[in-house]
LOLUMTI-328897 format. One line per field, with one value per residue: residue number from 0; residue in three letters; chain; x, y, z of N, C-alpha, C in turn. Coordinates in steps of 0.02 Angstrom, whole numbers, plus 50000, padded with zeros to 5 digits. Each point is the difference from the previous one (the first is absolute). Layout:
<sites>
num = c(NUM_...)
residuo = c(ALA_...)
cadena = c(A_...)
n.x = c(X_...)
n.y = c(Y_...)
n.z = c(Z_...)
ca.x = c(X_...)
ca.y = c(Y_...)
ca.z = c(Z_...)
c.x = c(X_...)
c.y = c(Y_...)
c.z = c(Z_...)
</sites>
This chain:
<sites>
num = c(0_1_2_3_4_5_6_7_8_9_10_11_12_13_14_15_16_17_18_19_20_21_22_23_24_25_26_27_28_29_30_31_32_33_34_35_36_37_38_39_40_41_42_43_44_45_46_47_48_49_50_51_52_53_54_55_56_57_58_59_60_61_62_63_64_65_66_67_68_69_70_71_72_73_74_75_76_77_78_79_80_81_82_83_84_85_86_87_88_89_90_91_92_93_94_95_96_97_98_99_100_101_102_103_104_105_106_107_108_109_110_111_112_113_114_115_116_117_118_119_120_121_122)
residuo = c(UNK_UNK_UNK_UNK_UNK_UNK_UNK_UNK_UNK_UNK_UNK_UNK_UNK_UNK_UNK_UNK_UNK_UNK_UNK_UNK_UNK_UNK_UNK_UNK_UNK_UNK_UNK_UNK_UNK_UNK_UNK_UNK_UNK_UNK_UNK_UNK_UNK_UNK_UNK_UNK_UNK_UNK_UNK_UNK_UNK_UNK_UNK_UNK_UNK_UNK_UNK_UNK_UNK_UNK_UNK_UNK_UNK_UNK_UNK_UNK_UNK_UNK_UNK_UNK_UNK_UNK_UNK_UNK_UNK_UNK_UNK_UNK_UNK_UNK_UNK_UNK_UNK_UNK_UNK_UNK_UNK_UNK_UNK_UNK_UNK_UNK_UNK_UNK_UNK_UNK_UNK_UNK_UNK_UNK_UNK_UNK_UNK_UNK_UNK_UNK_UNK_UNK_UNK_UNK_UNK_UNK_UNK_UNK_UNK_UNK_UNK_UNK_UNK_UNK_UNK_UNK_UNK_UNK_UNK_UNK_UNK_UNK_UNK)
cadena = c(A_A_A_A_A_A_A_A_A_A_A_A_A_A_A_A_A_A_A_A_A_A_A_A_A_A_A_A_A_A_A_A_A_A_A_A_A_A_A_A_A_A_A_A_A_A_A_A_A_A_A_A_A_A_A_A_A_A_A_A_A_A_A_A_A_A_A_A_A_A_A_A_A_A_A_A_A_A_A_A_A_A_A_A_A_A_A_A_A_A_A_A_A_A_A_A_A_A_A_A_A_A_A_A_A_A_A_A_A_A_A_A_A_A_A_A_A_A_A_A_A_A_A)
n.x = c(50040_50052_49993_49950_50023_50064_49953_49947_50053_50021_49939_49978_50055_50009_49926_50019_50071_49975_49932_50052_50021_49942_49978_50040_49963_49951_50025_50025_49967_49954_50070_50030_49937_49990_50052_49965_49956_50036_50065_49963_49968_50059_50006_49945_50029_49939_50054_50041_49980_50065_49989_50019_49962_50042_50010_49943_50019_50037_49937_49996_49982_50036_49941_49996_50057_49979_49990_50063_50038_49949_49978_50082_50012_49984_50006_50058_49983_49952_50038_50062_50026_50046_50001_50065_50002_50047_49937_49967_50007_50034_50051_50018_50032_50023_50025_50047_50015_49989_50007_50016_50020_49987_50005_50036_50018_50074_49975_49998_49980_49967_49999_50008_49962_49977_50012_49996_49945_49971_50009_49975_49968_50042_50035)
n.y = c(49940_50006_49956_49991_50031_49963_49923_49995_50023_49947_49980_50022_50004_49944_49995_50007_49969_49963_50019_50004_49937_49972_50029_49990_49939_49985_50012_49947_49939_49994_50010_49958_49993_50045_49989_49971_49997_50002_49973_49945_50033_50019_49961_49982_50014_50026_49996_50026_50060_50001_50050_49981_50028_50029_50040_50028_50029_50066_50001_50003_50066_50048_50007_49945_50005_50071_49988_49976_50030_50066_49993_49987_50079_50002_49958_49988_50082_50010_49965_50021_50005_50047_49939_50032_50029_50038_49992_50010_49948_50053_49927_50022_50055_49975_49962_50031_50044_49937_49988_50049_49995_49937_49962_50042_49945_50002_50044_49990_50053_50020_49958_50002_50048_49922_49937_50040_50028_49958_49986_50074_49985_50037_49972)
n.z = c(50000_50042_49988_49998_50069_49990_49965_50040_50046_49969_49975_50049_50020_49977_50014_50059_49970_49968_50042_50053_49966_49999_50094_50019_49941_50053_50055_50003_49975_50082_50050_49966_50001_50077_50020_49948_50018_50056_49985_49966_50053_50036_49957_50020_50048_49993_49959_50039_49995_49978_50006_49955_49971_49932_50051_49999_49976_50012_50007_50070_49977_50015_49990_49962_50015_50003_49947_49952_50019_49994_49939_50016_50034_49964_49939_49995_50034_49941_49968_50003_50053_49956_49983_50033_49972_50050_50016_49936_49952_49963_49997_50073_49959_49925_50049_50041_49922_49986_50059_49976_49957_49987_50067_50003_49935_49984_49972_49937_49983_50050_49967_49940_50017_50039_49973_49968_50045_49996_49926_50019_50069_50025_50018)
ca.x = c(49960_50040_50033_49950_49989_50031_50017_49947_50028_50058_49974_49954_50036_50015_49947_49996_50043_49981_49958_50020_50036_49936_50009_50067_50008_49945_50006_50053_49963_49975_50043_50019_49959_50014_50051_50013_49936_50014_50040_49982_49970_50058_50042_49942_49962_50062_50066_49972_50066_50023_50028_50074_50003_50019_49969_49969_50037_49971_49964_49961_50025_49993_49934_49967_50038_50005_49918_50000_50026_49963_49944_50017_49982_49911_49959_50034_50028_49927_49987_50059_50064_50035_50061_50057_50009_50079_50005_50011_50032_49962_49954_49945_49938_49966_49956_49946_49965_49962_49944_49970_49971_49924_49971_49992_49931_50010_50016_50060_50019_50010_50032_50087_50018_50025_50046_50054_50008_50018_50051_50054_50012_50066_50014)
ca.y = c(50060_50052_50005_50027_50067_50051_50019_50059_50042_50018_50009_50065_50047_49991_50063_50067_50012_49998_50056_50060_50024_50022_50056_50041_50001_50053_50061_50026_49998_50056_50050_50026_50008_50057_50017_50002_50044_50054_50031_50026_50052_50072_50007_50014_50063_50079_50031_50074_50038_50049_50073_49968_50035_50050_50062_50048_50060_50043_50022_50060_50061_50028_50035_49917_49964_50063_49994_49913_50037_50004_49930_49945_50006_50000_49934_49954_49990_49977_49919_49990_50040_50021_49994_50032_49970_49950_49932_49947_50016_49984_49942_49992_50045_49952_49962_50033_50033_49970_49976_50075_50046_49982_50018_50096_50042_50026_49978_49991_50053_49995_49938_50012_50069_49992_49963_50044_50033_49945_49980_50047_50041_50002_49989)
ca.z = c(50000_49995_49907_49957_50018_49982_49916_49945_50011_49954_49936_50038_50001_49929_49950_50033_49974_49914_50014_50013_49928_49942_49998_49980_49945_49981_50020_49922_49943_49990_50002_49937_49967_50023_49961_49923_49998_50006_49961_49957_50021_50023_49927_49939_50022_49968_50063_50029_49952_50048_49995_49985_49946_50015_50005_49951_49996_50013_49916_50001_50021_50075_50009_49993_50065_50069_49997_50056_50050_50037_49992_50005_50042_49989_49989_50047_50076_50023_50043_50060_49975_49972_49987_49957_49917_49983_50040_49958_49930_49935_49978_50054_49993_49970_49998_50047_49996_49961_50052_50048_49945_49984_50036_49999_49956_49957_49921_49991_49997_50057_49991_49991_50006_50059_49984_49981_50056_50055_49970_49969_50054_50020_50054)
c.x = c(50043_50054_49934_49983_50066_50019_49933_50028_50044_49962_49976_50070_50029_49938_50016_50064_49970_49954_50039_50064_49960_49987_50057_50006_49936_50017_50087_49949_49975_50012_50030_49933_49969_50043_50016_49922_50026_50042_49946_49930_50036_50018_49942_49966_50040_50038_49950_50046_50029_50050_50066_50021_50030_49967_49989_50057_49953_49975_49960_50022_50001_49956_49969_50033_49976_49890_49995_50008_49931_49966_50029_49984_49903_49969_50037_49994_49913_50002_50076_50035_50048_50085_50049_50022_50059_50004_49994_50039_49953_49956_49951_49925_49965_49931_49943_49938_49970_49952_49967_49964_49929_49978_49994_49953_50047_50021_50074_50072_50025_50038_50081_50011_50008_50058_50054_50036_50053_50097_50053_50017_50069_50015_50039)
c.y = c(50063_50019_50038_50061_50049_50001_50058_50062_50038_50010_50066_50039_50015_50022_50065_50043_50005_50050_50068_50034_50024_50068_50051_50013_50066_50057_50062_50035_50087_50059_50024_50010_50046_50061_50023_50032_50074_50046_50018_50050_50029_50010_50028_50075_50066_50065_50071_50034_50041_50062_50003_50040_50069_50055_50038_50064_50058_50061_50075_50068_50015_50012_49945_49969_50033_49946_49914_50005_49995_49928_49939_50019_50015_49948_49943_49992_49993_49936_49964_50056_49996_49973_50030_50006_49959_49936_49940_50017_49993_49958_49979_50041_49978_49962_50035_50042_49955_49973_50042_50048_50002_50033_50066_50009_50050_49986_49994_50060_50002_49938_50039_50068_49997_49971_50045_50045_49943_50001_50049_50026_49965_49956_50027)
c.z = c(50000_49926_49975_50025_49976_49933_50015_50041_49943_49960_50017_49974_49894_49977_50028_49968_49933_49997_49988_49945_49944_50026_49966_49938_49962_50011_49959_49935_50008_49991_49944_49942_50009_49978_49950_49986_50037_49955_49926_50002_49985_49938_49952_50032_49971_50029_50021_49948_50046_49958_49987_49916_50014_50009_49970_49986_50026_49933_50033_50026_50063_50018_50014_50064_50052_49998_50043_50076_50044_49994_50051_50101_50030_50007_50032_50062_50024_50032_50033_50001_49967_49993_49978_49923_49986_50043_49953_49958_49938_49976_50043_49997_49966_50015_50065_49984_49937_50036_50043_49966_49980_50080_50004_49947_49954_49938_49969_50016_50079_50047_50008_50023_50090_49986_49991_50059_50062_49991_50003_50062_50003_50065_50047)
</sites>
């Protein structure tokens, strides 16, 4: 009788071993099937753009810059305060004032006649 308790011991422990390799095998399977659904999300999603183009040159008169000037202290400082101009750079302005712009509501014109203002203050 005691032979037959520790063959179905051994057999208990040899499914419990064969069981728990089929886990491991699933759970790989899954992980990397995870994995590879993730990466190919991240890859199929579309980049952000980022402000990396060259800067606009400066196109507007003294009068058009003295006019960004106020606009950029007016309509801007309606909703934060007033960032330094020489606190960014150029290409930074770029993109700052491509995402700001719409919100103020200005047109094109007013657009670059801040842009321009931002760009020329001195440091």
């Amino acid at each position: 009788m005691r032979h037959c308790k520790i063959n179905t011991a051994e057999n208990f422990v040899i499914a419990f071993q064969h069981e728990n390799i089929n886990l491991n095998l699933n759970m790989k399977k899954l992980l990397l099937a995870g994995s590879f659904v993730g990466l190919l999300s991240v890859s199929c999603t579309p980049k952000s753009t980022v402000a990396t183009e060259a800067p606009k040159s400066v196109t507007s008169t003294a009068d058009q810059i003295a006019q960004g000037k106020t606009i950029y202290e007016n309509a801007c400082k309606r909703c934060h305060d007033l960032p330094e101009p020489t606190r960014y750079t150029s290409v930074q302005w770029v993109g700052i004032m491509n995402s700001m712009a719409p919100k103020a509501k200005l047109n094109d014109e007013q657009h670059q006649w801040v842009y321009d203002y931002v760009v020329t203050v001195k440091k």
